[in-house]
NUMI-430013 format. One record per residue: residue in three letters; x, y, z of N, C-alpha, C in turn. Coordinates in steps of 0.2 Angstrom, whole numbers, plus 2048, in hexadecimal, padded with zeros to 3 digits. Layout:
# NUMI-430013
ALAXYZXYZXYZ
...
END
This chain:
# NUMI-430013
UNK97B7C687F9777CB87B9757C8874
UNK97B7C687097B7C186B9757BC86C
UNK9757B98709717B387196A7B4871
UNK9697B88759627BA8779607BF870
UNK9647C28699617C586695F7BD862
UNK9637B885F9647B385B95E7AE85D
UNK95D7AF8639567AA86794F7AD865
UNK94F7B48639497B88639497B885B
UNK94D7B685794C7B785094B7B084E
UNK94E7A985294D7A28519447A3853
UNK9417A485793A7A38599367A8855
UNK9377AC8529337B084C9327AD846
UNK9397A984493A7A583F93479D83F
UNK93779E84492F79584792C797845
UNK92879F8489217A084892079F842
UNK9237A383D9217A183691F79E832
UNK92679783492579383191E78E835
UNK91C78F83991778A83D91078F83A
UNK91079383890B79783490879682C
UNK90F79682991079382390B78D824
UNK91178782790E782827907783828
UNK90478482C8FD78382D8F8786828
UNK8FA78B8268F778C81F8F8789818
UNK8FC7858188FD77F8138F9779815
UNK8FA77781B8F677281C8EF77181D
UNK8ED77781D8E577A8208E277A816
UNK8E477E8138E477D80C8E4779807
UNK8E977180A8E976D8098E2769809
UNK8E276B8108DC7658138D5768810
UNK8D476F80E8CE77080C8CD76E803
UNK8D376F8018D476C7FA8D17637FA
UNK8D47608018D275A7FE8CA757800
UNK8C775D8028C175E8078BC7607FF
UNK8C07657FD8BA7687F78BA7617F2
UNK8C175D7F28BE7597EC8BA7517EF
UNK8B67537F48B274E7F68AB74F7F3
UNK8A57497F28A274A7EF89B74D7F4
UNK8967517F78917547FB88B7527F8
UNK88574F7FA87F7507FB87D7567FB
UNK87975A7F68737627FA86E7627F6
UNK8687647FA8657667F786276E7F7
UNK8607707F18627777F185C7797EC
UNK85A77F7ED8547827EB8567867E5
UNK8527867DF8547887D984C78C7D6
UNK84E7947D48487987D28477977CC
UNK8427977CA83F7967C383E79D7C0
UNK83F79F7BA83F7A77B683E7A67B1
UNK8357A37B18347A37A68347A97A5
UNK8377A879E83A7AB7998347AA793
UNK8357B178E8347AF78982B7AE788
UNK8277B378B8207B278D81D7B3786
UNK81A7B07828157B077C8157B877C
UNK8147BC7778127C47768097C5777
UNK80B7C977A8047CB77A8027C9783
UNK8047C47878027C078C8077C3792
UNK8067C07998097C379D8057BA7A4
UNK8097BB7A780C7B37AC8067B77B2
UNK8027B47B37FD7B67BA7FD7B07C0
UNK8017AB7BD8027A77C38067A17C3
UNK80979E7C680D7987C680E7947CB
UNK80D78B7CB80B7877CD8127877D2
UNK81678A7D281C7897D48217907D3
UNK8257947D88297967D582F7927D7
UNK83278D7DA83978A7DB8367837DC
UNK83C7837DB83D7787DA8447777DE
UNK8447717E48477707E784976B7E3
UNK8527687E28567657DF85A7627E6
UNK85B75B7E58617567E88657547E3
UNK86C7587E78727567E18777547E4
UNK87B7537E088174F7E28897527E0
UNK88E7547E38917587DF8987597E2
UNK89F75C7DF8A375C7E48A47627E8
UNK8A97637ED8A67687F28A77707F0
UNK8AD76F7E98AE7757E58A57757E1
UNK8A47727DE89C7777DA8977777E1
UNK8987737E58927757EA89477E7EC
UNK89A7817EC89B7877EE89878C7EB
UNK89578A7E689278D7E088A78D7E4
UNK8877897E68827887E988178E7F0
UNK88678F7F08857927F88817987F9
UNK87B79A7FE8797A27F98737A07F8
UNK86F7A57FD8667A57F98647A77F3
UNK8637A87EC8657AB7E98687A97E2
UNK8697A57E48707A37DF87279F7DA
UNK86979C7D88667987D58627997D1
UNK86279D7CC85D79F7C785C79D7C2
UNK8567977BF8577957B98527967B5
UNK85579A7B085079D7AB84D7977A6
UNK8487977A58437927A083F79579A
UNK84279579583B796790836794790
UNK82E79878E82B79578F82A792786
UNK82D79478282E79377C82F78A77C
UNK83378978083577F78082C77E783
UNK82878078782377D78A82077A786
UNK81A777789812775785810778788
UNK80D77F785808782785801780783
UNK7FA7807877F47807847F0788786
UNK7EB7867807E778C7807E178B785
UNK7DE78F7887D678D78D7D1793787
UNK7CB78E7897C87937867C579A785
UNK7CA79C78D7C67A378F7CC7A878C
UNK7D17A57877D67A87857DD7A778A
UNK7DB7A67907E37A67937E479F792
UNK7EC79F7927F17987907F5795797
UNK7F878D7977FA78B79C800788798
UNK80578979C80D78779880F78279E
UNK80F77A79C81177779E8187747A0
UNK81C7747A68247717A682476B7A9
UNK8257657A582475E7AA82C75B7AD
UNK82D7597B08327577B48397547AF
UNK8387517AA83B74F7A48417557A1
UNK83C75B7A084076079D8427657A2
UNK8407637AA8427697AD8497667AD
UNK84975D7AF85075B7B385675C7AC
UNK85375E7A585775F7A085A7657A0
UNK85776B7A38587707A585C7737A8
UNK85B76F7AF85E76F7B586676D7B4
UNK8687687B086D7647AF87076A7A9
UNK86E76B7A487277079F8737787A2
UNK86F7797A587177F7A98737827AD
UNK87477C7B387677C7BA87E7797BC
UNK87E7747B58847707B48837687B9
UNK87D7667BA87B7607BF87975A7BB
UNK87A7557BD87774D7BA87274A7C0
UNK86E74D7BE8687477C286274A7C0
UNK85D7437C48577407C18507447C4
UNK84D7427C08467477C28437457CA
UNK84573F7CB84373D7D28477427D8
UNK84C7437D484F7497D984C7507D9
UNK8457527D584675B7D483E7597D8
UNK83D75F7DB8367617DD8337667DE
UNK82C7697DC8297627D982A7637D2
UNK82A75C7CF82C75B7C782775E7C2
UNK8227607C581F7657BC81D76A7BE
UNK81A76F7BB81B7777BE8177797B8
UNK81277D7B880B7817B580B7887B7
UNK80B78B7AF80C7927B08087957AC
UNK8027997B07FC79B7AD7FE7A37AC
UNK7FB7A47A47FC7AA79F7F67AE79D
UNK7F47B479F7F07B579C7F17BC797
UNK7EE7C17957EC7C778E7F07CC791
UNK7F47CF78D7F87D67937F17DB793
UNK7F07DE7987EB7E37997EB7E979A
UNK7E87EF79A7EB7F479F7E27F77A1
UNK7E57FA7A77DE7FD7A97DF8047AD
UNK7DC8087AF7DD80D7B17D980F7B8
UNK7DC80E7C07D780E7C47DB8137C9
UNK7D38157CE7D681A7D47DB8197D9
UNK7DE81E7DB7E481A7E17E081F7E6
UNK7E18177EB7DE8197F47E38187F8
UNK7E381F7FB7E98208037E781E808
UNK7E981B8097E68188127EC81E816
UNK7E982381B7EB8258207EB826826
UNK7ED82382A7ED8268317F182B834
UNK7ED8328357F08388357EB83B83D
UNK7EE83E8407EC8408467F0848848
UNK7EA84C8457EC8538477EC85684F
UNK7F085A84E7F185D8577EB860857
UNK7EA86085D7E28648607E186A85E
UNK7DB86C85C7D98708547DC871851
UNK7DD86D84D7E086A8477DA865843
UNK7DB86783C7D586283A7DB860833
UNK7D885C82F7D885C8287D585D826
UNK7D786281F7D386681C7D4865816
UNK7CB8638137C886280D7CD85A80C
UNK7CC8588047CC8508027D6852801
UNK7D784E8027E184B8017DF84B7F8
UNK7E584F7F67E784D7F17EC84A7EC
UNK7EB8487E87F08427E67F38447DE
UNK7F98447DE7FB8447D77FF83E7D6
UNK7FE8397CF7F783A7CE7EF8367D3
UNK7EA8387D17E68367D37E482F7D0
UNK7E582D7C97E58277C57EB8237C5
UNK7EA81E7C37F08197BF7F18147BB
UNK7F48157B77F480E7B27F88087B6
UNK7F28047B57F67FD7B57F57F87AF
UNK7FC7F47B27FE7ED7AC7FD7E87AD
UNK7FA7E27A87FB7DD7AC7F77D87A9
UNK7F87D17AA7F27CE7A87EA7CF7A9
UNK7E67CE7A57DF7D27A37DD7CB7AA
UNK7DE7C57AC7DA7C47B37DB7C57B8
UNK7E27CA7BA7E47CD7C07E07D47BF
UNK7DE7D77B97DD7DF7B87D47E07BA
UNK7D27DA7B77CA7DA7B67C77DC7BF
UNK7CB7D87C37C67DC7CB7CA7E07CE
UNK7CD7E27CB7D47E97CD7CC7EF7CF
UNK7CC7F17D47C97F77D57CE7FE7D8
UNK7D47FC7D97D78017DA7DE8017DE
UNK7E38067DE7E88047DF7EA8067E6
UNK7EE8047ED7EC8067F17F58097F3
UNK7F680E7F77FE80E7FA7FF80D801
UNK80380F80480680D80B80381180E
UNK80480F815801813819802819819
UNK80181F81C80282481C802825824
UNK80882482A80682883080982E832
UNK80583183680783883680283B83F
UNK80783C84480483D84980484684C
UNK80184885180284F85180085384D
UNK8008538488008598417FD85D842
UNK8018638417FC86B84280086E83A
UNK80286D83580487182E80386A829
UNK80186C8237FF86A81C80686681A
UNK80586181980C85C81680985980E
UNK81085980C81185480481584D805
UNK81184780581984480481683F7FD
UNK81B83B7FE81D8367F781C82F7FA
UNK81482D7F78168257FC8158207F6
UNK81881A7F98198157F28128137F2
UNK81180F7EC80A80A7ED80B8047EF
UNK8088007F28057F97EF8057F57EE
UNK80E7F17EC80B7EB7E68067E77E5
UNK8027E87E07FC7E17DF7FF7DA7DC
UNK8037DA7D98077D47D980C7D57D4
UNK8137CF7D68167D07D28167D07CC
UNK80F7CE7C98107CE7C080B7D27C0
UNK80B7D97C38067DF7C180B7E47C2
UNK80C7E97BB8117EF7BF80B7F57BC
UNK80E7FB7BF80C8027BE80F8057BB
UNK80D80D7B98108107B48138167BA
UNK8138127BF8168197C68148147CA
UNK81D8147CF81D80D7D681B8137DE
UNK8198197DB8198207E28148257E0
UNK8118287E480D82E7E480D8337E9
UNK80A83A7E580E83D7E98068417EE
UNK8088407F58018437F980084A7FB
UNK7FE84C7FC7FC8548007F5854804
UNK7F685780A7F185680E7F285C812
UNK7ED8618147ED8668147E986581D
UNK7EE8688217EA86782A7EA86E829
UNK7E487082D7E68778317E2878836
UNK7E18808397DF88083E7D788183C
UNK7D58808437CB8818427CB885849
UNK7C588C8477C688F84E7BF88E850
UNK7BB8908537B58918587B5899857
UNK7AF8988537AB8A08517A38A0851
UNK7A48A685479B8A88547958AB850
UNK7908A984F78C8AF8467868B1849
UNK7838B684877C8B884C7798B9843
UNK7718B28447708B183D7658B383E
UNK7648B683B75D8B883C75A8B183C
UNK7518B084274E8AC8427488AD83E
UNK7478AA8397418A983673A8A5837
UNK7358A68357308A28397298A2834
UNK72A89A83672589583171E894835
UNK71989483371289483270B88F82F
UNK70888B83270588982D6FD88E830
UNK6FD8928366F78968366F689E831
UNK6EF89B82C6EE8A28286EF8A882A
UNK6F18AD8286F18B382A6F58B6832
UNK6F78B38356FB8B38397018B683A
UNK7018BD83E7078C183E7088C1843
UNK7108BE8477128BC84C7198C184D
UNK71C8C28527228C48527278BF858
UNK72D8C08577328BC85E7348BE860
UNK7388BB86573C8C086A7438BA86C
UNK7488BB86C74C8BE8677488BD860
UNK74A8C185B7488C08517508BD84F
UNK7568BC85375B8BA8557608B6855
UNK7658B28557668AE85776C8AC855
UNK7738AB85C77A8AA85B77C8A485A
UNK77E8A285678089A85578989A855
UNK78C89785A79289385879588F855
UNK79A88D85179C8888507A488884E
UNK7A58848487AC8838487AD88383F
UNK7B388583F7B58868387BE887838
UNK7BF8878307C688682F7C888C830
UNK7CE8908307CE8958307D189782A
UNK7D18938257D489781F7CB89881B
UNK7C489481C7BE89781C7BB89C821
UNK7BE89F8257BB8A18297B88A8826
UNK7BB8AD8227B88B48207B48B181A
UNK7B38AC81A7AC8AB8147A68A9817
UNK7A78A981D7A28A782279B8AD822
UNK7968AE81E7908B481E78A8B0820
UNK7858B482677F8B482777C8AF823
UNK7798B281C7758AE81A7768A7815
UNK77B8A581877F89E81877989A81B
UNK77889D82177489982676B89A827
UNK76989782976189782B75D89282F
UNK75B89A83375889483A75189783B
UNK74B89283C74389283B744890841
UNK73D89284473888D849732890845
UNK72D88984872688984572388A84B
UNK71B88C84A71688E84C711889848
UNK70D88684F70788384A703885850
UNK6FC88384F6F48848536F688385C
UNK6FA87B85C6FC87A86270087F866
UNK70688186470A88686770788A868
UNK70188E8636FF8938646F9894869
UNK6F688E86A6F388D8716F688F879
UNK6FB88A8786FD88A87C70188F880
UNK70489487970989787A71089787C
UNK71288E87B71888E87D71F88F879
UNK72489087A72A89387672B88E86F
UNK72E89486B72F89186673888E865
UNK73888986273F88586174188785D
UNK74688B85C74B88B85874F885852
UNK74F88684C75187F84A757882845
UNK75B87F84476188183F76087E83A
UNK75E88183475B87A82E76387C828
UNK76688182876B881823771884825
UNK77688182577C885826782882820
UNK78688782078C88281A78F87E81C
UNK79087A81679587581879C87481D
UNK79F87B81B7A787A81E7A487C824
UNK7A287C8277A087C8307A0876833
UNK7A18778377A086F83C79E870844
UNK79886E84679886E84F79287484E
UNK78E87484B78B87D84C78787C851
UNK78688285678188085B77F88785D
UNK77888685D77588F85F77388F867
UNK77589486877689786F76F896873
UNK76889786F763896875761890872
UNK75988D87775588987675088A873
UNK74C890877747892873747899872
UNK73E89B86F73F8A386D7358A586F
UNK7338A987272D8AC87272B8B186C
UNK7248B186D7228B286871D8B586B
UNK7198BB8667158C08677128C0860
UNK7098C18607058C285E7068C885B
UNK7058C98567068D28536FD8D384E
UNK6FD8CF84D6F48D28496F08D584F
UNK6ED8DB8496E88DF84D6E28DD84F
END
């Protein structure tokens, strides 16, 4: 019993120390691993700084420069990481020139980036290493302008169901910022899509906008929409027919003097719906009167919030009434 406890506590003991071990050796090897010296090359984001007053960046020949470096395996761990490379540049060290249209161009040539790159990064190497070696960064007037914002939506109401009247928008305007050559053919701001399927009730939501470029902001990155569906029913109006003439003295009568028109409307306009909203003529000229044949009913005015109007007959008779 002694034995077999003394054999179970000598092999516990191994395991440990064969565990140890391995972790020393493993930590070992990667110590003598990091102080090797690695090839990479590695992607570095450019961030000027320091933009003249008055001016704002509309464009850049470049926003990263690939660099080949040389380094041990401990700083290459610093490398590791999309991301993780960011070097800020004044644009105060550049050569700036003036254009004539007032915007400016701030030049970086390979010279001052690889100075850059070494005092910032912590790296020794030559411009032959950096790509690509010069970099232009167009500036132009801060501006601001004020334009409409457009919803694009695709919304699909349930069967009678419509959308009712224009979507509106808070706000309906907006200030943008930005360089005066991005702002000049700015016609307007647009948001995300809006979809929305089935819909039988009025919603509000909050959709973002747009970006039109990173070196354009707003004075609001959201708006707020309302869009109003409702129901549309199928209703009926009996609207008097009147009757046009170009023969003198002519007293005629019809038959129906009458006429039922269908159509469709919203039902929150539906009790505003009156008769003389509407107006329906047929004419009378020499030839009909000849021949006698029916008069055509024609629907020349109805209101707007209607939709689909259709009157019930095609034609109407007509009777002589002078003595």
């Amino acid at each position: 019993m002694i034995w077999k406890w003394l054999l179970h506590n000598l092999a516990k003991m191994n395991l440990k120390v064969y565990f140890i071990f391995l972790v020393l050796t493993s930590a070992l090897w990667l110590m003598m691993k990091l102080s090797d010296n690695y090839n990479r090359q590695i992607e570095v984001k450019l961030n000027f700084v320091d933009v003249p007053t008055g001016f704002a960046i509309y464009h850049q020949s470049d926003s990263f420069v690939t660099i080949n470096v040389s380094a041990e395996g401990f700083k290459m761990i610093t490398l590791l990481g999309d991301g993780s490379n960011e070097l800020p540049i004044s644009i105060d060290e550049l050569l700036i020139s003036q254009q004539t249209d007032g915007r400016r161009i701030a030049n970086l040539n390979g010279s001052l980036l690889r100075s850059i790159i070494n005092k910032q990064l912590g790296f020794n190497i030559s411009e032959k290493n950096i790509e690509p070696e010069n970099i232009s960064v167009f500036m132009d007037v801060v501006d601001t302008v004020e334009v409409p914002i457009v919803v694009t939506a695709d919304i699909s109401p349930r069967n009678g169901y419509r959308i009712y009247d224009d979507m509106r928008l808070k706000p309906e305007k907006l200030k943008v910022f930005g360089p005066r050559i991005l702002l000049d053919t700015l016609a307007n701001v647009a948001t995300e899509r809006i979809f929305a399927k089935d819909v039988h009730k009025s919603f509000n939501q909050v959709i973002p906008l747009i970006s039109l470029s990173k070196y354009v902001d707003y004075e609001l990155d959201r708006i707020e929409v309302a869009i109003d569906i409702v129901e549309y029913i199928e209703s009926q109006i009996e609207v008097d027919i009147s009757v046009k003439t170009n023969i003198s003295g002519l007293k005629i009568g019809i038959i129906p003097d009458k006429v039922k028109l269908n159509y469709q409307v919203a039902l929150p306009d539906y009790p505003t719906i009156k008769p003389e909203m509407f107006e329906v003529i047929v004419e009378l000229d020499s030839m009909r009167l000849l021949r006698h044949s029916g008069l055509i009913p024609v629907l020349t005015k109805y209101p707007p919030i209607i939709t689909n109007p259709r009157l019930n007959i095609d034609k109407v008779d007509f009777i002589i009434l002078n003595d």
